[in-house]
N, CA, C and O atoms as a GROMACS GRO file, in nm:
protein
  364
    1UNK      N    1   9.061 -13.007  10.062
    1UNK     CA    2   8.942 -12.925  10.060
    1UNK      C    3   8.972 -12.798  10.140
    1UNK      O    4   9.034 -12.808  10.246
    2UNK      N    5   8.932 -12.680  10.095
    2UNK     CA    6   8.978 -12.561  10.175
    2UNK      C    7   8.827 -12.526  10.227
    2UNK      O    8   8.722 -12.581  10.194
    3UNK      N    9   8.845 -12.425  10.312
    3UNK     CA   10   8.727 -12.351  10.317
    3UNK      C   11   8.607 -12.292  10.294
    3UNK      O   12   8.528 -12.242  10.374
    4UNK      N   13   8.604 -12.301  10.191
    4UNK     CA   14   8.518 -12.236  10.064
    4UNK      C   15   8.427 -12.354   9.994
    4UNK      O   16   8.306 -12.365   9.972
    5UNK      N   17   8.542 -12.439   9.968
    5UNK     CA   18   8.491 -12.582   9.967
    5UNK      C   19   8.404 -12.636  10.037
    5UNK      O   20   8.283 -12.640  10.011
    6UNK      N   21   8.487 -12.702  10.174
    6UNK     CA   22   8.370 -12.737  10.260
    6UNK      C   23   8.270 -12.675  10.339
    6UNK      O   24   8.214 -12.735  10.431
    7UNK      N   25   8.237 -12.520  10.299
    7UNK     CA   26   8.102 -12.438  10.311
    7UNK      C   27   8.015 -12.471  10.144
    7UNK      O   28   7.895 -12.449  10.128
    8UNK      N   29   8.078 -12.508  10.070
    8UNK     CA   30   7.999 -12.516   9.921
    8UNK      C   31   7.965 -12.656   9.976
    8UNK      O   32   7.842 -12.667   9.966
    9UNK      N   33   8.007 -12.744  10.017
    9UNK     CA   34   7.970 -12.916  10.019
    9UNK      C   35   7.845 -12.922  10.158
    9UNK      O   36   7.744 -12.987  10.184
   10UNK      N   37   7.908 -12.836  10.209
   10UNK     CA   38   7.771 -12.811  10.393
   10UNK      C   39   7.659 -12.792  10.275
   10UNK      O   40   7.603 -12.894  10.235
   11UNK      N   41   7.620 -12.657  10.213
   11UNK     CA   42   7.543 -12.616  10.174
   11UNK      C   43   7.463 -12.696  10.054
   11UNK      O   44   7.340 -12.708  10.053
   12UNK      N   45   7.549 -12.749   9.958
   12UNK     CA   46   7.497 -12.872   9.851
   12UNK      C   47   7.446 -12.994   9.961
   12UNK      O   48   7.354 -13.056   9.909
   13UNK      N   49   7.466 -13.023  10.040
   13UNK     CA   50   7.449 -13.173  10.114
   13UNK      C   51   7.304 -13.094  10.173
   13UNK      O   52   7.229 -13.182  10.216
   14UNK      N   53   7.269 -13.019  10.182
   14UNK     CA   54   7.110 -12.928  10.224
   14UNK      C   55   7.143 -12.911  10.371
   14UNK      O   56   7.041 -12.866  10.424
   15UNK      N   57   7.231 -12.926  10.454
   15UNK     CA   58   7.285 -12.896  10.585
   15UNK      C   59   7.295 -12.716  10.576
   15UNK      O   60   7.312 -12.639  10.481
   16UNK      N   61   7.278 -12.698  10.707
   16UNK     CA   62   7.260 -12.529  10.799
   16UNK      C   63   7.444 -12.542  10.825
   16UNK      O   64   7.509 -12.624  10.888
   17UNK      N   65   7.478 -12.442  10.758
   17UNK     CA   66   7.662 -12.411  10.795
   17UNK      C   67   7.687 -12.400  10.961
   17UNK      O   68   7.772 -12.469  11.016
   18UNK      N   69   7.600 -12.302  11.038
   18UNK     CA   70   7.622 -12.290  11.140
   18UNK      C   71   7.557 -12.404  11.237
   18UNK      O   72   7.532 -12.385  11.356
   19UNK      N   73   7.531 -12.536  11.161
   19UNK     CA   74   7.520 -12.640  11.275
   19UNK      C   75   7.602 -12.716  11.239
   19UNK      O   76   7.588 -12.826  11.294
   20UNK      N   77   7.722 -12.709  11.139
   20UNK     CA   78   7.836 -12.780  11.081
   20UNK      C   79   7.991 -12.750  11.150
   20UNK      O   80   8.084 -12.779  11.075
   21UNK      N   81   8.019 -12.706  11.257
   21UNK     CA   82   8.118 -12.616  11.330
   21UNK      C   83   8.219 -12.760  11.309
   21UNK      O   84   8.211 -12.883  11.318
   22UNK      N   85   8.318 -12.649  11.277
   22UNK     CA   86   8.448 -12.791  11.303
   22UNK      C   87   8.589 -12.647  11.337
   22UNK      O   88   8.578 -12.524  11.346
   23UNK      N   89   8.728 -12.753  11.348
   23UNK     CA   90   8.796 -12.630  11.364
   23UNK      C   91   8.891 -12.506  11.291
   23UNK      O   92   9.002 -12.548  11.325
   24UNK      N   93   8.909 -12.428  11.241
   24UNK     CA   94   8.951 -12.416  11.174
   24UNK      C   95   9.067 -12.427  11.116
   24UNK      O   96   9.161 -12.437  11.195
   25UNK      N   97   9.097 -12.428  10.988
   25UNK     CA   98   9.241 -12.497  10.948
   25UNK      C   99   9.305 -12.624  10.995
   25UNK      O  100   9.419 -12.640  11.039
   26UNK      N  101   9.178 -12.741  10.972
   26UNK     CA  102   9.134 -12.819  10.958
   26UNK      C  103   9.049 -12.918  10.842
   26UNK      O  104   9.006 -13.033  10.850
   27UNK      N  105   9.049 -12.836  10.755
   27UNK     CA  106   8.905 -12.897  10.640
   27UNK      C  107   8.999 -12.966  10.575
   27UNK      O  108   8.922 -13.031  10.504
   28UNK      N  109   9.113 -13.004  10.543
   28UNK     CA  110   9.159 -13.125  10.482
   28UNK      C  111   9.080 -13.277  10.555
   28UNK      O  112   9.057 -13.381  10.493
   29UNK      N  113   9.055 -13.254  10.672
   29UNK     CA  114   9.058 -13.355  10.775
   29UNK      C  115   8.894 -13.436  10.779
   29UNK      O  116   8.844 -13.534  10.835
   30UNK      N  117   8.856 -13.342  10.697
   30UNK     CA  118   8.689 -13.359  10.740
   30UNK      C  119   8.691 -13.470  10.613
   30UNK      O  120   8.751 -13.469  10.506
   31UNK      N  121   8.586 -13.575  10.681
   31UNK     CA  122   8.531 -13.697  10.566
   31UNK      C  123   8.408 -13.734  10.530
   31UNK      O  124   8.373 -13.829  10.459
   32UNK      N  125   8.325 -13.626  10.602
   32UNK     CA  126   8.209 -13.674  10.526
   32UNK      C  127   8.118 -13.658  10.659
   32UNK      O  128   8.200 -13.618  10.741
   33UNK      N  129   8.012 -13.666  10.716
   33UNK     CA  130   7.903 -13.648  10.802
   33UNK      C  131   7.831 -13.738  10.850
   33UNK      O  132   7.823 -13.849  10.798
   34UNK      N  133   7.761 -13.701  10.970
   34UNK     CA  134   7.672 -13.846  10.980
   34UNK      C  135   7.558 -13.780  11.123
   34UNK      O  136   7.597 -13.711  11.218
   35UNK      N  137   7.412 -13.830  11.096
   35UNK     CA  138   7.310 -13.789  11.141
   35UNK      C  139   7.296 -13.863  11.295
   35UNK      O  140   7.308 -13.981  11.330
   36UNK      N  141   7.265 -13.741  11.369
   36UNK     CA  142   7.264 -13.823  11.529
   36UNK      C  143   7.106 -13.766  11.524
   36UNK      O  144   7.040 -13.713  11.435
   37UNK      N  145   7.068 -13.820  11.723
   37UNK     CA  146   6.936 -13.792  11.708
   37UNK      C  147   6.918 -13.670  11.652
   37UNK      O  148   6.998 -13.591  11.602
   38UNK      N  149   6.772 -13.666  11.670
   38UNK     CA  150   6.672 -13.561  11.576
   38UNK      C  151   6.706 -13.453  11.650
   38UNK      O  152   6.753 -13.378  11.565
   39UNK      N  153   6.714 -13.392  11.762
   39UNK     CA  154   6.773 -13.328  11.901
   39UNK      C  155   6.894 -13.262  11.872
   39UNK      O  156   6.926 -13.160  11.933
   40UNK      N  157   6.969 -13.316  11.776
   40UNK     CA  158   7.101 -13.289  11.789
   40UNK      C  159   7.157 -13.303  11.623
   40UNK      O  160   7.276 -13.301  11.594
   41UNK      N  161   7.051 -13.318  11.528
   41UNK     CA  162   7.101 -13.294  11.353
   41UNK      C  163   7.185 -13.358  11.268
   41UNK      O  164   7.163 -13.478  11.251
   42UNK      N  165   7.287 -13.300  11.204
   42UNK     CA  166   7.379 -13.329  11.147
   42UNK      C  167   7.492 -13.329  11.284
   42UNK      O  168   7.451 -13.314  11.399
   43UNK      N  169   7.655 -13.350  11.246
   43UNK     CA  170   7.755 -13.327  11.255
   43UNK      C  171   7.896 -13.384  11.162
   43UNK      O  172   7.893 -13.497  11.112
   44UNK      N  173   7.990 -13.312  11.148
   44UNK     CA  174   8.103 -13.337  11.036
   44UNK      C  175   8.158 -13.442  11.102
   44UNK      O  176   8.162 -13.438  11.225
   45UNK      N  177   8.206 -13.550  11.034
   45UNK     CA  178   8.282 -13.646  11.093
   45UNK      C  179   8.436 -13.608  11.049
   45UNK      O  180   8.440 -13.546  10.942
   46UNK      N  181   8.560 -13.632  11.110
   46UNK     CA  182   8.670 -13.541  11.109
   46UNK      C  183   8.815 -13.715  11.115
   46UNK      O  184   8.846 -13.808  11.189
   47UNK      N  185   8.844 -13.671  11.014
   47UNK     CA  186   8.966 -13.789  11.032
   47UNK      C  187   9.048 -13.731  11.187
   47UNK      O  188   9.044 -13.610  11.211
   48UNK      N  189   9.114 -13.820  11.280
   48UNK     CA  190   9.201 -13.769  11.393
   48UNK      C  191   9.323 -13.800  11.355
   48UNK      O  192   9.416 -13.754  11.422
   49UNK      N  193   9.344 -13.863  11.265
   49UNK     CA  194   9.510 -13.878  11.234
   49UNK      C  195   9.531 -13.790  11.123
   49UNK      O  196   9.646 -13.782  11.081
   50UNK      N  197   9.438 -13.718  11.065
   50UNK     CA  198   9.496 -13.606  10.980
   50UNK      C  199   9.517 -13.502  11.015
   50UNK      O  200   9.589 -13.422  10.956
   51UNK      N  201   9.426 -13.473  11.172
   51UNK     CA  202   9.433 -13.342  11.220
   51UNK      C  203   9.573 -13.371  11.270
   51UNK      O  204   9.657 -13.282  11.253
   52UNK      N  205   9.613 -13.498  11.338
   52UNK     CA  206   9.753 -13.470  11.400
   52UNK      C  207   9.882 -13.451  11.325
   52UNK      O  208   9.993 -13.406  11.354
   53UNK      N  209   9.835 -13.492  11.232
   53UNK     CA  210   9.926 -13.436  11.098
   53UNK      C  211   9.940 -13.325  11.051
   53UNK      O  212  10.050 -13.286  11.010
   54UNK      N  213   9.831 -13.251  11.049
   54UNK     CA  214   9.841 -13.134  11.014
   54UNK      C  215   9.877 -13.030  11.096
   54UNK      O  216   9.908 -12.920  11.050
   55UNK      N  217   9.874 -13.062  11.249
   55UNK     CA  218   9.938 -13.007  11.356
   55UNK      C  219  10.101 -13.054  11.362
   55UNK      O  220  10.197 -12.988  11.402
   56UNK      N  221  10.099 -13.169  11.317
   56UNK     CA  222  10.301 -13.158  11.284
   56UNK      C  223  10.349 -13.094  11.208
   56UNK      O  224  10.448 -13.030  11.243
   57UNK      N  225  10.293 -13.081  11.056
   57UNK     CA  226  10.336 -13.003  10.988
   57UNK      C  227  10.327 -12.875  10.971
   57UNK      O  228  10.423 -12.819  10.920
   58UNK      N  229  10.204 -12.794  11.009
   58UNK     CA  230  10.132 -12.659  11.045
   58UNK      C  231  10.254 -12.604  11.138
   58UNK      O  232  10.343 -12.522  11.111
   59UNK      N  233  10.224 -12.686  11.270
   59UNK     CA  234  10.296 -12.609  11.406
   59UNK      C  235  10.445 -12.625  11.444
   59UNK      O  236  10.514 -12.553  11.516
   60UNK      N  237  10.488 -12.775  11.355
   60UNK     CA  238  10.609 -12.770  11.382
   60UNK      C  239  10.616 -12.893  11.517
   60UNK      O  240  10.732 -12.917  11.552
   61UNK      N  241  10.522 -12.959  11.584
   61UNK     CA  242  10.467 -13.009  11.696
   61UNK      C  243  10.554 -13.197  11.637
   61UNK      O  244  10.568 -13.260  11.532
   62UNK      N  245  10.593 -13.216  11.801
   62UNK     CA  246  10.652 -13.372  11.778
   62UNK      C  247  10.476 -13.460  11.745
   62UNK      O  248  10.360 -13.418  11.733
   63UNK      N  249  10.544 -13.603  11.740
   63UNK     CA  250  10.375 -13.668  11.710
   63UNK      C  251  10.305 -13.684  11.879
   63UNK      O  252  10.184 -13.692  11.904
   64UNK      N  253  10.389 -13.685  11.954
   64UNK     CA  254  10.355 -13.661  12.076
   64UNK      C  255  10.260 -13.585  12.138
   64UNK      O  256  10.160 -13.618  12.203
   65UNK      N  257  10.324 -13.435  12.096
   65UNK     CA  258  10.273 -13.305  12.121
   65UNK      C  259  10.140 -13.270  12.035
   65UNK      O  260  10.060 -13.180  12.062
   66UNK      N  261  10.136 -13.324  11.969
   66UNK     CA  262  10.012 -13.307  11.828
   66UNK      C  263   9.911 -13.382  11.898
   66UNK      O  264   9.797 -13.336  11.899
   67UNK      N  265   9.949 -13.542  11.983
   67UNK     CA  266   9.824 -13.606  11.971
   67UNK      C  267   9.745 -13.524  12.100
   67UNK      O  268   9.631 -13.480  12.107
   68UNK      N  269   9.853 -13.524  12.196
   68UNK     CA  270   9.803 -13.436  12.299
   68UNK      C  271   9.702 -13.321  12.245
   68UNK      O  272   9.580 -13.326  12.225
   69UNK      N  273   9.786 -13.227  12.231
   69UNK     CA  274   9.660 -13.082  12.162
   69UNK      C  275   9.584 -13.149  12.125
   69UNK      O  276   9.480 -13.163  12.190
   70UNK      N  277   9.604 -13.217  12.006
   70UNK     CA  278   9.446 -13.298  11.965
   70UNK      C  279   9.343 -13.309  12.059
   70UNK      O  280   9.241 -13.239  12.056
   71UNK      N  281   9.369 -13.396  12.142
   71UNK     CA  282   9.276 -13.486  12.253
   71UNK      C  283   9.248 -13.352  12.298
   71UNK      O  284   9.144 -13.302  12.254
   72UNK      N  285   9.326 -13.276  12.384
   72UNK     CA  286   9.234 -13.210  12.522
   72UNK      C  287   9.202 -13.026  12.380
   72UNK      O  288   9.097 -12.963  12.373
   73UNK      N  289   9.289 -13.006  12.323
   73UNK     CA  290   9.197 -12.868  12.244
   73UNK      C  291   9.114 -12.877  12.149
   73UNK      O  292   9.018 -12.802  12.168
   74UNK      N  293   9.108 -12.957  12.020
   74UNK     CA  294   9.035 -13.003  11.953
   74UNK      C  295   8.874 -13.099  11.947
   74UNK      O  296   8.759 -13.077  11.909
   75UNK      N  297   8.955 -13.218  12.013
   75UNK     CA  298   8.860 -13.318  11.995
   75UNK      C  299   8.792 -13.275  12.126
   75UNK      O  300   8.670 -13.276  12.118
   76UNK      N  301   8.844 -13.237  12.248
   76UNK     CA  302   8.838 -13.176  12.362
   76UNK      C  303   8.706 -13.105  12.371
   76UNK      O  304   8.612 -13.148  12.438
   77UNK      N  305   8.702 -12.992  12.299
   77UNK     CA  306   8.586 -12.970  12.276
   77UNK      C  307   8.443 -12.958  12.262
   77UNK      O  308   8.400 -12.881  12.176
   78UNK      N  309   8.355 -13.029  12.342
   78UNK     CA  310   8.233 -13.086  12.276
   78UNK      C  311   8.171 -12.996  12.299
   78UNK      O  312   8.197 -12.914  12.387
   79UNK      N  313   8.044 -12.991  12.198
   79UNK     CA  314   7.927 -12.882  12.197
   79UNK      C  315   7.832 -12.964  12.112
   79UNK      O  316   7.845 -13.074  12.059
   80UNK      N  317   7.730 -12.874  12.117
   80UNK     CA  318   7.583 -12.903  12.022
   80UNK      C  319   7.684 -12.971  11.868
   80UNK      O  320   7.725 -13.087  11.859
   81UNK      N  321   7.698 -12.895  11.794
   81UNK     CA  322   7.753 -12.914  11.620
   81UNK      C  323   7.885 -12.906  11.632
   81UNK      O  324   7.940 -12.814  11.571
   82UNK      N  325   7.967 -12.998  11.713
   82UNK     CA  326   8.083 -12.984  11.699
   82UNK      C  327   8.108 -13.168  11.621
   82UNK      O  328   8.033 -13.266  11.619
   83UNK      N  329   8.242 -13.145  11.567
   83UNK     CA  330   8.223 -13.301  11.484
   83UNK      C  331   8.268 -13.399  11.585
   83UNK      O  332   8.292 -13.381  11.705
   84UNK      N  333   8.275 -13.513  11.508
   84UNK     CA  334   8.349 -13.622  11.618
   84UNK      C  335   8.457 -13.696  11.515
   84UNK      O  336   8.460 -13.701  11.392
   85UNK      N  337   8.513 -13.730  11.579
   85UNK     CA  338   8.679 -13.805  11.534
   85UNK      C  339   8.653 -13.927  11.476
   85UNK      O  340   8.577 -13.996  11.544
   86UNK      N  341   8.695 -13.983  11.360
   86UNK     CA  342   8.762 -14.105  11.308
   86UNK      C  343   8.854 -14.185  11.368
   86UNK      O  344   8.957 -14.147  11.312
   87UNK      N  345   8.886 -14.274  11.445
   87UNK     CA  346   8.982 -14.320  11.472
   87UNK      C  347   9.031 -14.447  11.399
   87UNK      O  348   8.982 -14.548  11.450
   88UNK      N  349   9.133 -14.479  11.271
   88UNK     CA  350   9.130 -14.584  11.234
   88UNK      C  351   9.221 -14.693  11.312
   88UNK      O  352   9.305 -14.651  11.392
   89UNK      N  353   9.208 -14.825  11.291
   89UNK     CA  354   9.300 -14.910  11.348
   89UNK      C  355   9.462 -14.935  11.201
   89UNK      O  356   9.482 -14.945  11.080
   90UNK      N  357   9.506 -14.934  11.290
   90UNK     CA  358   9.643 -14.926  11.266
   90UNK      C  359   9.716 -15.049  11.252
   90UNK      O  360   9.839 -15.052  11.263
   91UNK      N  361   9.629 -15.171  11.224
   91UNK     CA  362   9.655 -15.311  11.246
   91UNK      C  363   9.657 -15.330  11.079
   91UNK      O  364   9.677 -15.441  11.030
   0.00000   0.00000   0.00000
């Protein structure tokens, strides 16, 4: 999904774009959404093992170095409409 995309899917799903913030060059990663309190709206729910993927292959980054950035710049992050991470088990 590129950009364009997941502003056409914010906007079809009846969601406000600017309470949908995720990061950019990232939207492969995004899976879909999910409603917190009333206080606080929507937010994008975000695969975390795709973003670190896409930081190996994007940046050139060991899987090491990827999960790191991940954690403290990415997921790191929190605000009002920022998304939250997927974490799957690996079992």
């Amino acid at each position: 999904m590129n950009i364009d995309e997941l502003n056409e899917w914010i906007e079809e799903c009846g969601l406000a774009e600017e309470e949908m913030q995720y990061p950019t060059g990232f939207e492969e990663a995004v899976v879909g959404y999910i409603e917190v309190p009333i206080s606080e709206g929507y937010r994008l729910v975000m695969d975390a093992e795709k973003c670190i993927e896409i930081l190996m292959k994007r940046d050139g980054m060991s899987r090491e170095e990827a999960e790191e950035f991940h954690i403290f710049n990415i997921e790191g992050t929190k605000g009002e409409h920022t998304p939250v991470y997927l974490y799957k088990p690996t079992f």
